[in-house]
C-alpha positions in Angstrom: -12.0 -19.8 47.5 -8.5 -20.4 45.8 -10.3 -22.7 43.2 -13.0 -20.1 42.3 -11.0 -17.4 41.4 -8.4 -19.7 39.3 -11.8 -20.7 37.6 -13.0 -17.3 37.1 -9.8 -16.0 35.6 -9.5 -18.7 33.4 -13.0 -17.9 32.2 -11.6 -14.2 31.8 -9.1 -14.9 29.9 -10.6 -17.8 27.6 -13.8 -15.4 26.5 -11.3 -12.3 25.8 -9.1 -14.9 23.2 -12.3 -16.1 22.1 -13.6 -12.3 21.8 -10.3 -11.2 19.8 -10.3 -14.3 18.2 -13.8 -13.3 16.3 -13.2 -9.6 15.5 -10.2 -10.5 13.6 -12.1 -12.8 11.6 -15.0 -10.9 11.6 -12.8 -7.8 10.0 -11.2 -10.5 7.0 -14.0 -11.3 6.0 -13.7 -7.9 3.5 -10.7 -9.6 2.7 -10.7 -11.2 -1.2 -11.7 -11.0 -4.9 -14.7 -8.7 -5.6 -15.9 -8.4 -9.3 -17.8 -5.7 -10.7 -18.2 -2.5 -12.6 -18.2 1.1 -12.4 -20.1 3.8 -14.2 -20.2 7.3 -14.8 -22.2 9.9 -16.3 -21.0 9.2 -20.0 -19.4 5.9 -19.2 -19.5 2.7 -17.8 -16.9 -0.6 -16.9 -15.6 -3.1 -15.2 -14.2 -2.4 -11.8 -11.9 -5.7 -9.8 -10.7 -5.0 -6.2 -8.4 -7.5 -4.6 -8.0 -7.1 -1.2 -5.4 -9.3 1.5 -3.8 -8.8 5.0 0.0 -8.3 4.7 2.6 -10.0 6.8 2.4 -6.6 8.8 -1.1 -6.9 9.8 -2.6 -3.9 7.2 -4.9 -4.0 4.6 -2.8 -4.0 1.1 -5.0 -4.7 -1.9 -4.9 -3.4 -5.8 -8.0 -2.2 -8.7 -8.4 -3.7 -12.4 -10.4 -1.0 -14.5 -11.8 -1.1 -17.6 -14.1 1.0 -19.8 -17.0 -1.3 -21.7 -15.3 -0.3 -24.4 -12.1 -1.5 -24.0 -10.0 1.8 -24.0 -8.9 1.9 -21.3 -7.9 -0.6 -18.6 -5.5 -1.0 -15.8 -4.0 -2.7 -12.9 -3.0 -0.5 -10.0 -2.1 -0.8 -6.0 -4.7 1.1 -3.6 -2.8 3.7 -1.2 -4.7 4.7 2.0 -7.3 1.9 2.5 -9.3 1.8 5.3 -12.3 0.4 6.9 -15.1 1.6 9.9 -16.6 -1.4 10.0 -18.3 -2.0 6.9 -17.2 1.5 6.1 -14.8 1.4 3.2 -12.0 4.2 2.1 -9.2 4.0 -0.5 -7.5 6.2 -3.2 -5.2 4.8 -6.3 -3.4 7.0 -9.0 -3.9 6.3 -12.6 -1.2 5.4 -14.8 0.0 7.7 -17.5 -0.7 11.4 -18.4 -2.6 13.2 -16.9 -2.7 11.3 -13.6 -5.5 11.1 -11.6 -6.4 10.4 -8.4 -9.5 8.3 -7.6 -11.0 8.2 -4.4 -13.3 5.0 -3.6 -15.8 5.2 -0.4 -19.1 3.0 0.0 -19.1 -0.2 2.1 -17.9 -4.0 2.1 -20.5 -6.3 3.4 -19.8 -10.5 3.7 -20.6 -10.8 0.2 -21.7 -7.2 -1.8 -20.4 -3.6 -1.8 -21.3 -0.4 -3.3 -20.1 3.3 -3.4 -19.0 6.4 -5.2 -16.1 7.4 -6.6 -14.2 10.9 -7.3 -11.6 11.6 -9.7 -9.5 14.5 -9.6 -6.7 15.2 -11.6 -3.6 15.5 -9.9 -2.8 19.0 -10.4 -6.3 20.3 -10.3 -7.2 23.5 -9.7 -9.9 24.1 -7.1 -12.3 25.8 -10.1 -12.3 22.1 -11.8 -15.2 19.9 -11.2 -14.1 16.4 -10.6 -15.5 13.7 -12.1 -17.6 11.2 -10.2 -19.9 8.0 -10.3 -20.3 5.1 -8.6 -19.4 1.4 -8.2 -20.6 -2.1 -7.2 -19.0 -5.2 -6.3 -19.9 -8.9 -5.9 -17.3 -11.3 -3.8 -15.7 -13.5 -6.3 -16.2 -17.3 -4.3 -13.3 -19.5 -4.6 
């Protein structure tokens, strides 16, 4: 009796490690490089999202944009990621004047993403129609 519950808690508690073992690595697998670009209405670019698990356990990551033609680019940290699932959220302000803030949501898969993006600028007024468009990503393999 004694020797089948030991045996039965040690299953327990092997296939809950195992369980938690898998959803963590199941949830870094959005972790990475991913190249690819972003377009607009008028406009179009290059869009790079780097994203890595911090010593503290959260998502940190950062976002290279350029325009096609080249006049604008830069290299900024993400605030606010998140992820429901596949499910993928995250703002960044630009550099400079006027600021903006972009919001990214779409959705991270093993190896492909895609999604829209909103800009608004910081001190928009609620009249102002943001800017919008969309993006798509490929996972950069090491």
């Amino acid at each position: 009796m004694f020797r089948s519950l030991l045996a039965t808690l040690c299953a327990s508690v092997f296939s809950v490690l195992l369980i938690s073992g898998a959803r963590g690595f199941d949830e870094d697998y959005h972790m990475g490089e991913w190249i690819g670009t972003w377009s607009s209405a008028d406009t179009s670019g290059s869009f790079d999202l780097d994203l890595q698990r911090a010593s503290d356990g959260n998502v940190a990551g950062n976002v290279i944009v350029a325009t096609d033609n080249q006049k604008a680019e830069y290299d900024v940290d993400l605030r606010n990621i998140s992820f429901d699932g596949d499910n993928f959220t995250a703002t960044f302000i630009t550099p400079g004047k006027p600021q903006n803030i972009i919001k990214l949501t779409g959705s991270l898969s093993a190896q492909t993403g895609s999604g829209q993006w909103v800009a608004r600028k910081r001190m928009q007024t609620s009249t102002q129609t943001p800017e919008s468009g969309t993006w798509q990503l490929q996972k950069h393999s090491t």
